[in-house]
C-alpha positions, 0 to 999 in steps of 0.5 A: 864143088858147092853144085856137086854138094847139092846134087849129091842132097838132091839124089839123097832126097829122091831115093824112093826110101828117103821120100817115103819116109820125108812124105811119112814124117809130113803126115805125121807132122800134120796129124799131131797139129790138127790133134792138137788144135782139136785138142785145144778147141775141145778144151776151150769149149768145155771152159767157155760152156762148162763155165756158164753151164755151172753159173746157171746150174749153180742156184739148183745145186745149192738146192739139191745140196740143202735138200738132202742135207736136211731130208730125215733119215740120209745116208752116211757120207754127206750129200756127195757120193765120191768115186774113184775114176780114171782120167786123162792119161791114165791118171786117177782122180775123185768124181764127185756128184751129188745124191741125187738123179731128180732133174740129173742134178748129179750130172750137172753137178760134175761141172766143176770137174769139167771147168777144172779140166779133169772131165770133159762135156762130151767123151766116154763114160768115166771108168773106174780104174781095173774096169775090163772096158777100159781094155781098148782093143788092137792095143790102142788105149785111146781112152788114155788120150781123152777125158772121160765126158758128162755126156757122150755118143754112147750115153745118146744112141746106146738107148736104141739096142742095136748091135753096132749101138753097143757102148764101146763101139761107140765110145771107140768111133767117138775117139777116131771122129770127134771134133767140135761139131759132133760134140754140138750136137751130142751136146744137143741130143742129150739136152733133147733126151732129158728135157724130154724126160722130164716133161713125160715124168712131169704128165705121169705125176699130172696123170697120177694126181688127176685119177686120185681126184673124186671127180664125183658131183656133190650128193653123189651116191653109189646106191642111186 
């Protein structure tokens, strides 16, 4: 009786429809755990990172801050501009940043969101909520399954104007491929692109107040 059983589950198992689904399930099954683990190994990247990103940046933020708080003639609202964006799953929150670009202060001092897990190092662009760009096309909102980044693939590569470089086909390729080896070296890039920004405003103002100094020798006259 027991032998018949367990050929009859065998028979059940091996029908072409029933191993179909078995393999299906597997697949599935994997899927969820290697997102899952990517999921947590992002998460424990932002923390670790985050962290120590906020700690250095943390003595020229308090900088920035006094900065605009003293600085004549400042708008209404403090020294902190506060936003509406949509985070992860759906959910809304208030992206704070300072009033300021000089040196991207008001990227990094959007840390404190990262550290409290409501942006991440590297993702799409935070959207306002009822932002037409926020409709993912094929009827995947997979914006909802990420946090939304200080930096991303979109904000390294959408500079080049190239057709297949617009913000959305890139932000939507980072959703299907990320991992923790892009996001190093997104990380990278953007640390590349605003060091290297600031060193070319820093020989423009060089450049400035050099040709602003009389370079003419003492007793020069232009009558001579």
């Amino acid at each position: 009786m027991q032998n018949a059983k367990q050929t009859a589950v065998r028979r059940r198992t091996t029908h072409p429809a029933t191993a179909a689904a078995v393999r299906a399930a597997a697949r599935a099954a994997r899927f969820t755990a290697a997102r899952l683990a990517a999921m947590t190994a992002k998460r424990s990247l932002d923390l670790a990172l985050g962290s120590v990103l906020l700690a250095l940046a943390s003595p020229a933020l308090g900088l920035g801050a006094l900065a605009l708080a003293l600085r004549p003639g400042r708008r209404p609202g403090g020294v902190l501009r506060r936003e509406i964006r949509t985070g992860l799953g759906g959910r809304p929150f208030e992206l704070r940043s300072l009033r300021t670009r000089r040196l991207r202060l008001d990227l990094l001092s959007r840390l404190p969101h990262v550290v409290r897990g409501e942006l991440s190092l590297v993702g799409p662009a935070p959207l306002a909520p009822g932002d037409p760009a926020a409709e993912a096309p094929g009827g995947r909102n997979w914006r909802q399954e990420l946090r939304p980044g200080l930096t991303g693939l979109a904000q390294v590569r959408s500079r080049s104007g190239m057709p297949w470089d617009e913000p959305a086909l890139l932000d939507a390729h980072y959703a299907e491929h990320h991992g923790t080896g892009l996001d190093l070296a997104i990380l990278a890039q953007s640390a590349r692109i605003q060091l290297r920004t600031a060193l070319h405003g820093l020989a423009r103002r060089r450049k400035a107040h050099l040709s602003d100094t009389n370079h003419r020798l003492p007793r020069y006259s232009t009558a001579e």
